[in-house]
Residue frames relative to the residue before (quaternion, step in Angstrom):
aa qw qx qy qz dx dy dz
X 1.0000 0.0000 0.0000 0.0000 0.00 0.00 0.00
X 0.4729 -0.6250 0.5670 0.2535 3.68 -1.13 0.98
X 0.5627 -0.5905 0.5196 0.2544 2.87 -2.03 0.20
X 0.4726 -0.7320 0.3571 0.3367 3.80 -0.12 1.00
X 0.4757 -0.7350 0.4735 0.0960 3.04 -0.70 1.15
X 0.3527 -0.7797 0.5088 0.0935 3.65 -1.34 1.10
X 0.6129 0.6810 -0.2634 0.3021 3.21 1.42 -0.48
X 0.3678 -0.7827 0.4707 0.1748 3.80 -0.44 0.63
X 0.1563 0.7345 -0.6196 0.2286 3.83 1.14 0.28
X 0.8158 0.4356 -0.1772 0.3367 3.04 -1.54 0.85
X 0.6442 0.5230 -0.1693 0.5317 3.60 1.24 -1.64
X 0.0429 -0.6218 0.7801 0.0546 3.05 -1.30 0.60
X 0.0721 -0.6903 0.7191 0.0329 3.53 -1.20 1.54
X 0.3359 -0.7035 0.5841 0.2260 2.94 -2.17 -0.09
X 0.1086 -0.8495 0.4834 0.1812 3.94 -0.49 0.46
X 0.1201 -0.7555 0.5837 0.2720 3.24 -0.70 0.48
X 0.6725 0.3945 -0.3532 0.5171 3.95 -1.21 0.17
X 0.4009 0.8149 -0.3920 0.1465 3.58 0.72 -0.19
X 0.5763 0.6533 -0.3796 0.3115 3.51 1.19 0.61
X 0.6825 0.3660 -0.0810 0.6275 3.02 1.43 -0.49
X 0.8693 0.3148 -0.0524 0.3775 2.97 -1.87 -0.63
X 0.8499 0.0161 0.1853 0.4930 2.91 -1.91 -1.38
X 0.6963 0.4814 -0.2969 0.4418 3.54 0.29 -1.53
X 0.5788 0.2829 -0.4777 0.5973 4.16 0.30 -0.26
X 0.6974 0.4823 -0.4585 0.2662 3.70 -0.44 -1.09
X 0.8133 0.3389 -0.3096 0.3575 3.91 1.15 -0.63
X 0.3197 0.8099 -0.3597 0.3354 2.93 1.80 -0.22
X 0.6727 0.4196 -0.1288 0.5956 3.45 0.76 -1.77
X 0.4513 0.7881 -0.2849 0.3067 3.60 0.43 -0.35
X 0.7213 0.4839 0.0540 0.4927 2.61 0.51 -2.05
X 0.6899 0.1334 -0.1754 0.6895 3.52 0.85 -1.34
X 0.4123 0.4521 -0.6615 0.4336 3.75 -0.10 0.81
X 0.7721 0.2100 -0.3578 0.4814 3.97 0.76 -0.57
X 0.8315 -0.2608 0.2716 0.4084 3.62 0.96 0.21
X 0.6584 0.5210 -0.4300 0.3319 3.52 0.53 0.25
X 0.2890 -0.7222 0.5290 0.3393 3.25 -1.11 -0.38
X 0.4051 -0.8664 0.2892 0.0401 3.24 -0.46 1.62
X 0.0709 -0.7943 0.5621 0.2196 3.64 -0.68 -0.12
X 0.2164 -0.8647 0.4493 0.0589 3.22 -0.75 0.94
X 0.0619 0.8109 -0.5724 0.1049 3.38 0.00 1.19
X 0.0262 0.5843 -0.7808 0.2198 3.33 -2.25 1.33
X 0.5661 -0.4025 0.6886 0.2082 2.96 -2.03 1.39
X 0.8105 0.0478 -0.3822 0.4413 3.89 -0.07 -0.20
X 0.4347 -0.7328 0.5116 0.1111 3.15 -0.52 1.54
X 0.6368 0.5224 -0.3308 0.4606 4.03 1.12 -1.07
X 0.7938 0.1958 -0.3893 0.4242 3.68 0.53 0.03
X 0.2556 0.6580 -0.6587 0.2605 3.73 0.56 0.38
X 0.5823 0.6028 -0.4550 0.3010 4.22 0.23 -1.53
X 0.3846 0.7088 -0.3499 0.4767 3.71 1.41 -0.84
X 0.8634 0.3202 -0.1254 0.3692 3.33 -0.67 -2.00
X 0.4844 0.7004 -0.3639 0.3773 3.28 1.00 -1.40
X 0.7262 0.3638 -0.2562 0.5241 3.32 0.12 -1.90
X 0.6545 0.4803 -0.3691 0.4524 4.05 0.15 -1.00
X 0.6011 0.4429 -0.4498 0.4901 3.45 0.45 -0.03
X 0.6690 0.5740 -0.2502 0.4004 3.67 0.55 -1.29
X 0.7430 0.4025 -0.2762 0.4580 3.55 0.91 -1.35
X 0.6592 0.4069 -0.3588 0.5207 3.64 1.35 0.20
X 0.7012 -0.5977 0.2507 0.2971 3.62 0.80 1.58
X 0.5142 0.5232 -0.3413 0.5876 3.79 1.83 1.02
X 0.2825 -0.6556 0.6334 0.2986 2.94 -1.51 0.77
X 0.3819 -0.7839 0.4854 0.0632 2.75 -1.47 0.88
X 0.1220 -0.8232 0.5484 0.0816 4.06 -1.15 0.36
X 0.1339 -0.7068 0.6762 0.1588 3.47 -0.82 0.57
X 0.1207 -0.7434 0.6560 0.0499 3.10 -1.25 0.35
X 0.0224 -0.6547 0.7281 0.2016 4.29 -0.25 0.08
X 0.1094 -0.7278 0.6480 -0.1963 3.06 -1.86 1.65
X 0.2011 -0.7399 0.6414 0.0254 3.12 -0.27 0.87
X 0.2302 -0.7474 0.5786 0.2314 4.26 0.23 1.48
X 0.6176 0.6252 -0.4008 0.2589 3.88 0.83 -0.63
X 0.6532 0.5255 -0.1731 0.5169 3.90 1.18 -1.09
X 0.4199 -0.6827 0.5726 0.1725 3.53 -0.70 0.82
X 0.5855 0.6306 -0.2564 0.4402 3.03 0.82 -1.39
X 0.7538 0.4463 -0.1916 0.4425 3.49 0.36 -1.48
X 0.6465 0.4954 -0.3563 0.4579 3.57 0.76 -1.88
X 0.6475 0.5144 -0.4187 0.3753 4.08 0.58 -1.37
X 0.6166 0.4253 -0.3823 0.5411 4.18 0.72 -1.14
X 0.7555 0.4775 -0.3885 0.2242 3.53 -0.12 -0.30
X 0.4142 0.5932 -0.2443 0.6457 3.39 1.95 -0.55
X 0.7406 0.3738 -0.2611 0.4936 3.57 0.38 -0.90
X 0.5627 0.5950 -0.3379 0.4638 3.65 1.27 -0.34
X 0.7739 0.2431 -0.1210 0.5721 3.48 0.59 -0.71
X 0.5170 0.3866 -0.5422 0.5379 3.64 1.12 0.69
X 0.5641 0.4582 -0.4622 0.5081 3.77 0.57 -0.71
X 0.8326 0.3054 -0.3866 0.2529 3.83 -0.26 -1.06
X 0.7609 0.4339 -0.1290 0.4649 3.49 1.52 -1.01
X 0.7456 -0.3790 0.4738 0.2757 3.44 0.90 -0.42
X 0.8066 0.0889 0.3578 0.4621 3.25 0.09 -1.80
X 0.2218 0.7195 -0.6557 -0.0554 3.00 -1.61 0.14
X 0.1548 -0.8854 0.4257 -0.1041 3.66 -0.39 1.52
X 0.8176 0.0123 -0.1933 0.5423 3.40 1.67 0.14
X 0.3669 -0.8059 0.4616 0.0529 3.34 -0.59 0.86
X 0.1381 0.8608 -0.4888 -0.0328 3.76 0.00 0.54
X 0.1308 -0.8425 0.5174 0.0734 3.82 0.20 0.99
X 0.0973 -0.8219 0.5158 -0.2213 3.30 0.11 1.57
X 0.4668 0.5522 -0.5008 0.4757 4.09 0.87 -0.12
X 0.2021 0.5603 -0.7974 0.0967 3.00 -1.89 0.94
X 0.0248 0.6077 -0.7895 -0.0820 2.82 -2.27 0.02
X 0.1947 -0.6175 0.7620 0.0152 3.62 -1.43 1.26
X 0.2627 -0.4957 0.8233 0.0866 2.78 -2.26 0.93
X 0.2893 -0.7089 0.6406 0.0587 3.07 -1.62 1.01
X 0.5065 0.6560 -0.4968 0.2576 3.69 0.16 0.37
X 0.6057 -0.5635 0.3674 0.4250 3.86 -1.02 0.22
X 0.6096 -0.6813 0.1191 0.3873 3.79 -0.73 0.32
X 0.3719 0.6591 -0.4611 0.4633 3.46 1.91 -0.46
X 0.8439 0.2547 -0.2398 0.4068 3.87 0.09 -0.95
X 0.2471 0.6058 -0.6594 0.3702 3.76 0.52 0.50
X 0.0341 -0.6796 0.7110 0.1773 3.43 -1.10 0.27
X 0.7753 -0.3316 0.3218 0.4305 3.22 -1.91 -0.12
X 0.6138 0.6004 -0.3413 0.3824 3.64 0.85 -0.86
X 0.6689 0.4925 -0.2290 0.5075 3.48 0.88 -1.41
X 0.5010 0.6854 -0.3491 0.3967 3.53 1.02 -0.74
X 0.8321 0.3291 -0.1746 0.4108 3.22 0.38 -2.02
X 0.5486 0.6259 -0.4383 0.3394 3.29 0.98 -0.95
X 0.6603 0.5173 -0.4088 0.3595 3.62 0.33 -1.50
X 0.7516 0.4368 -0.2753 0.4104 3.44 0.70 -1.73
X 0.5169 0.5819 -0.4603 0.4270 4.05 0.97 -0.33
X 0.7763 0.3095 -0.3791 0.3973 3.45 0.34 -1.22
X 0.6148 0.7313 -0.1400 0.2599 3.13 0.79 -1.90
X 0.8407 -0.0803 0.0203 0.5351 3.75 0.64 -1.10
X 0.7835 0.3855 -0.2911 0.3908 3.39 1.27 -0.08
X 0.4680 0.6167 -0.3261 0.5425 2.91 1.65 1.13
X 0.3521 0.7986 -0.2205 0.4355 3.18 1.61 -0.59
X 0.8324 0.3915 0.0855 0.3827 2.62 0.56 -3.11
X 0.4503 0.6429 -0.2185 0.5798 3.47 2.14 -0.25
X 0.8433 0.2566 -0.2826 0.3784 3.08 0.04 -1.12
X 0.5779 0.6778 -0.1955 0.4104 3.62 1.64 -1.12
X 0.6502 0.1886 -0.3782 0.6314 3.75 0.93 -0.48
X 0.5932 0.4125 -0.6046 0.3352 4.30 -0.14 0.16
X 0.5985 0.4728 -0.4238 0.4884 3.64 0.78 -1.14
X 0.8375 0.3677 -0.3035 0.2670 4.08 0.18 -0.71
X 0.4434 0.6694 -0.4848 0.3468 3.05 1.64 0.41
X 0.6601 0.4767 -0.3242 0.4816 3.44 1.40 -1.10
X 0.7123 0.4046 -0.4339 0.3751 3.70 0.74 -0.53
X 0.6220 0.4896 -0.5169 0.3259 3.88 0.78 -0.37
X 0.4895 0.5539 -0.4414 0.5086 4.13 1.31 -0.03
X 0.5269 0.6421 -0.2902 0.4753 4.19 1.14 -0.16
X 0.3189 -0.6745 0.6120 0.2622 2.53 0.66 -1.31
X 0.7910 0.2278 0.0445 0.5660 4.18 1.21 -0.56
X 0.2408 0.6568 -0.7016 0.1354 3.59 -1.16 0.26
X 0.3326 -0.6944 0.6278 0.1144 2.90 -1.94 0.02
X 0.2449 0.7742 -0.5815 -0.0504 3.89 0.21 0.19
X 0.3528 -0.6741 0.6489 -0.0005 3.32 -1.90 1.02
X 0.3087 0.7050 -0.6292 -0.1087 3.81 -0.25 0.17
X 0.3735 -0.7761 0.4645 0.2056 2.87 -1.04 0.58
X 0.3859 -0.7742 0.4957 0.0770 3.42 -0.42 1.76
X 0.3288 -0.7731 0.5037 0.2011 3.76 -1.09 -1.58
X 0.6987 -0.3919 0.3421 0.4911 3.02 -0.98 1.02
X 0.7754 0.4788 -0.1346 0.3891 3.57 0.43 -1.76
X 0.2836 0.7395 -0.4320 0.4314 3.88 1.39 1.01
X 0.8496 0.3384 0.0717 0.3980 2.93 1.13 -1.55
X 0.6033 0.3832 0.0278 0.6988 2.95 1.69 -1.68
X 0.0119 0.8275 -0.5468 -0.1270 3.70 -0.91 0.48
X 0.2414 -0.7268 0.6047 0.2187 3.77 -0.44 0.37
X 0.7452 -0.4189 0.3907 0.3414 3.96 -1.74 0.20
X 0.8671 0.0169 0.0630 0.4939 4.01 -0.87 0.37
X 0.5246 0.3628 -0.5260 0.5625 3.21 0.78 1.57
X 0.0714 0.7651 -0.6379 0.0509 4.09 0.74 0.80
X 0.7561 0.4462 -0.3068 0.3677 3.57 0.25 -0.70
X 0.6655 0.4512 -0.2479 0.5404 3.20 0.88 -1.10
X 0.5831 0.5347 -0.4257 0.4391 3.71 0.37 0.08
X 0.6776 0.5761 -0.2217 0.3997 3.23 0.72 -1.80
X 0.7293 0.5187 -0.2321 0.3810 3.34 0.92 -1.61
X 0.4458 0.7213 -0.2658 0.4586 3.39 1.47 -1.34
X 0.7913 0.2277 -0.1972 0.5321 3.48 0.20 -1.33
X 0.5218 0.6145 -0.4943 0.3251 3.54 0.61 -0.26
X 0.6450 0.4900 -0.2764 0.5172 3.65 0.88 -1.46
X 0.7612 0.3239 -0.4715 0.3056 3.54 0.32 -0.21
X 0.4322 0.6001 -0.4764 0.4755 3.69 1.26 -0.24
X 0.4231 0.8305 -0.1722 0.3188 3.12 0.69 -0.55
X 0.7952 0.3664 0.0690 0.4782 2.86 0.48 -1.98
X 0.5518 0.5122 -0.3957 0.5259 3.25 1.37 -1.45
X 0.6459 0.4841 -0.4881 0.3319 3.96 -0.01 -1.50
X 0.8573 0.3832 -0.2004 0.2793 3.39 -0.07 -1.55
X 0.2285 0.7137 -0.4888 0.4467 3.43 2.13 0.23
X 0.8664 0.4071 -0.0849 0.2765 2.73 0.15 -2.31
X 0.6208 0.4973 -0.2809 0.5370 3.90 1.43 -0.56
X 0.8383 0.2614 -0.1311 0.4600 3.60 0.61 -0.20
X 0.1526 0.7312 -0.5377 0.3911 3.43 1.43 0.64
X 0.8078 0.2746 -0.1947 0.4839 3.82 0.56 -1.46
X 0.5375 0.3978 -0.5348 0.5166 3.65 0.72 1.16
X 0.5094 -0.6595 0.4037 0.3777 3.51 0.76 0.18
X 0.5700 0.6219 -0.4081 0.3489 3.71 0.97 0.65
X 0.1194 -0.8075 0.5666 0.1125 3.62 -0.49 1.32
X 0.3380 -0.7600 0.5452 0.1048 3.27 -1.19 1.45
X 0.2310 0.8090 -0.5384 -0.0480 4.00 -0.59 0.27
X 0.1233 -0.7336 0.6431 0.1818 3.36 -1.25 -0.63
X 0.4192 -0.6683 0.6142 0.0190 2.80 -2.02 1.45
X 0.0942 -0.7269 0.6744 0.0886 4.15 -0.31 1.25
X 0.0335 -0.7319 0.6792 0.0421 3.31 -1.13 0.95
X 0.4213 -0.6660 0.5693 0.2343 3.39 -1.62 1.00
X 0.8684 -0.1380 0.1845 0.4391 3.19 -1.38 -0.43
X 0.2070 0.6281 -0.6880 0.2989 3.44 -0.94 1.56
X 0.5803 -0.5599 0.5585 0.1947 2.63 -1.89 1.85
X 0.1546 0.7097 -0.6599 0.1925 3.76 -0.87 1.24
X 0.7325 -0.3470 0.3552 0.4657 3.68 -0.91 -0.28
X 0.8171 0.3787 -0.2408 0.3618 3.13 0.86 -1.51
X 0.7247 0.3071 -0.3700 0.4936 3.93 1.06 0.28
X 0.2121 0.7063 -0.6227 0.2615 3.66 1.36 1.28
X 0.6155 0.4790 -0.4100 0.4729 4.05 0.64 -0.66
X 0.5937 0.6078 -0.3199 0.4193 3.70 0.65 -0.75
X 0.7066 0.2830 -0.2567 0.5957 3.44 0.90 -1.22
X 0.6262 0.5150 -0.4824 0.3316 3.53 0.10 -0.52
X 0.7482 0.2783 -0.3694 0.4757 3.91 1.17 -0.64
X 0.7009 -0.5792 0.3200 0.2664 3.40 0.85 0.72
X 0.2927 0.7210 -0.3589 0.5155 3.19 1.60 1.07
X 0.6524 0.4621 -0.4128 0.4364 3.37 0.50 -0.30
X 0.5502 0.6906 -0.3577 0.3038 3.62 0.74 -0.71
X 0.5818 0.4640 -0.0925 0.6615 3.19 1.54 -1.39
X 0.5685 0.2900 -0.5226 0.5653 3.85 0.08 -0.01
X 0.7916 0.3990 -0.3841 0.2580 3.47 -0.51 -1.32
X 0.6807 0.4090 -0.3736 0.4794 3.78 0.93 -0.28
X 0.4731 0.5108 -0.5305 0.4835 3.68 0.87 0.53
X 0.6081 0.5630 -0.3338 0.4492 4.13 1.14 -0.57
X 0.3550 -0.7312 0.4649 0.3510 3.21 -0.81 1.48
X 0.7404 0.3855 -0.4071 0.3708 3.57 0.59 -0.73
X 0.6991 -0.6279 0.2332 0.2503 3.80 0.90 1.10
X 0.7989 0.2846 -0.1802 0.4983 3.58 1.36 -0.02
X 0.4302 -0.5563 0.4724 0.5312 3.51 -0.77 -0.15
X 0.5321 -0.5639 0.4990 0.3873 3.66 -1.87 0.26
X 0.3300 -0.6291 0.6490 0.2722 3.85 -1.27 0.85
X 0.7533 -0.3379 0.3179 0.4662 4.12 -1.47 0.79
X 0.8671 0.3587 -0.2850 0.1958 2.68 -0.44 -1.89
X 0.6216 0.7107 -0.2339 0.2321 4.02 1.79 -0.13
X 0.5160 0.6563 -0.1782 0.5208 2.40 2.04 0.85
X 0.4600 0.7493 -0.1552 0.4504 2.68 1.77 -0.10
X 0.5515 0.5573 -0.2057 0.5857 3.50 1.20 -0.77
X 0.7094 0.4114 -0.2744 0.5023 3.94 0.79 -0.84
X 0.5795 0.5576 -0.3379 0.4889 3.54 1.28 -0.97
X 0.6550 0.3951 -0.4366 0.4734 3.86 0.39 -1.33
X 0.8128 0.3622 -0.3707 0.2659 3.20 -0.33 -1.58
X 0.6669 0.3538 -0.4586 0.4687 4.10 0.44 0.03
X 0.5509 0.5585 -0.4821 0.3901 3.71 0.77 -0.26
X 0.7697 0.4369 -0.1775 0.4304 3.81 1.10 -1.34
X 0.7343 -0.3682 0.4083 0.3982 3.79 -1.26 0.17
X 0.5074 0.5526 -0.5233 0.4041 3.64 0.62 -0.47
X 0.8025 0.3848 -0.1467 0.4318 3.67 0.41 -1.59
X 0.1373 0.8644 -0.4760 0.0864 4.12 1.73 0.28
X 0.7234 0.4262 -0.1745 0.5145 3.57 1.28 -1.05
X 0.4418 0.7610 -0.3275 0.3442 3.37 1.32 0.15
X 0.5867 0.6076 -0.4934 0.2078 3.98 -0.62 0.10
X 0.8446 0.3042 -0.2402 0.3694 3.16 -1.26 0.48
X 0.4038 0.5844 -0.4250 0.5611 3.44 1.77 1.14
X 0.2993 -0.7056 0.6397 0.0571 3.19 -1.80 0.39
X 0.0207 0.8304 -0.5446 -0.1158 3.27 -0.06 1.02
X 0.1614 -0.7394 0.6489 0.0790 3.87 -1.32 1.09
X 0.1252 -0.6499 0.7192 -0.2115 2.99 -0.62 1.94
X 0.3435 0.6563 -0.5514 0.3838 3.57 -0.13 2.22
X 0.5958 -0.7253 0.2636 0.2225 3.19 0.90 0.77
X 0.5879 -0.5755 0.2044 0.5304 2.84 1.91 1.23
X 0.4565 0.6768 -0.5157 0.2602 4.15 1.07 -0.05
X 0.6423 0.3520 -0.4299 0.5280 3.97 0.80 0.02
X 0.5101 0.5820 -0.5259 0.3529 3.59 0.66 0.55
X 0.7377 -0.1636 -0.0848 0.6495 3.69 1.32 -0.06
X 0.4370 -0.7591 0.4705 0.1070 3.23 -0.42 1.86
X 0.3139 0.6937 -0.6457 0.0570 3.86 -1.03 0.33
């Protein structure tokens, strides 16, 4: 018996959030082991970016603007990258948005939003992408959850709640689609330099987080990537209904 293989030749995946941050860093990833990728984002003007970054790494590339909130929208996009590719064999549901605010002043709005992008996007994009993989026979889906699933920190009530919500989630649709050959999982990253903790560093907060990490630093995008291939690829075949936390050991003693 061989040694299980990491490489994604062949795969065609989809990302969602894929302009930025995490969501570019797995994008390239993915076709760094070999897939061909779609790249999807609500901001639809900076995708021309990835696209090309996908291309200069010997893939063809797709953008796709997606709104994770519209059924309507999440169901054409699936049907986009079946019409252009064929296929569609991994799924990596990477959109978010957090509100920062304490919990008395969250309103109902801030509420829904988090839980629209955050976990009922997820649950959107995951049963269109698994209709086409339970006709396969296989898939892979990834959403990427957070450190903050498990662990919770001050004035992020929603974004926590939701966080853990997507990974219940994951376990169910582990456990309901196991006998279509689709393994569901999720990756919880800690603290990484992304857009969404540029205000944080700018007030000089990050300095303090990163000395609460045992391994002494915050996490850069692209270190997420390594958790994404290996459950997207055959190596992880026996894999579903796990959570990998790839936080530099900082939910090992919270402060």
């Amino acid at each position: 018996m061989g040694y299980p293989s990491f490489r994604l030749d062949g795969q065609v995946a989809l990302v969602t959030g894929a302009a930025q941050g995490i969501g570019r860093a797995i994008a390239l990833g993915l076709a760094d082991a070999g897939a061909t990728v779609a790249a999807a984002d609500l901001r639809a003007d900076t995708l021309p970016e990835v696209e090309q970054a996908l291309r200069a790494l010997g893939r063809p590339g797709l953008a796709l603007a997606l709104d994770v909130r519209d059924p309507a929208a999440v169901q054409r996009a699936v049907d986009r990258v079946v019409a252009a590719h064929g296929r569609l064999d991994v799924l990596v549901n990477n959109a978010g948005v957090r509100v920062h605010k304490p919990a008395l002043e969250h309103s109902l709005e801030d509420w829904e939003l988090v839980f629209a992008v955050n976990s009922t996007g997820p649950f959107l994009c995951s049963q269109a992408a698994a209709r086409v993989m339970r006709e396969r026979g296989s898939g892979a889906i990834i959403t990427i959850a957070s450190q903050l699933a498990t662990v919770v920190t001050s004035q992020r009530v929603a974004y926590c709640a939701s966080k853990a919500a997507v990974v219940q989630m994951a376990r169910v649709l582990a456990l309901e689609w196991a006998a279509y050959g689709i393994r569901v999982n999720c990756v919880s990253p800690g603290p990484t330099r992304t857009p969404f903790t540029e205000a944080a560093m700018a007030a000089g907060a990050m300095p303090v987080v990163a000395a609460s990490v045992p391994l002494g630093r915050m996490a850069e995008p692209d270190e997420m990537v390594g958790a994404v291939v290996y459950l997207a690829s055959d190596a992880a075949r026996y894999v579903t209904g796990a959570c990998i936390v790839v936080d530099g050991g900082h939910s090992l003693s919270w402060r």
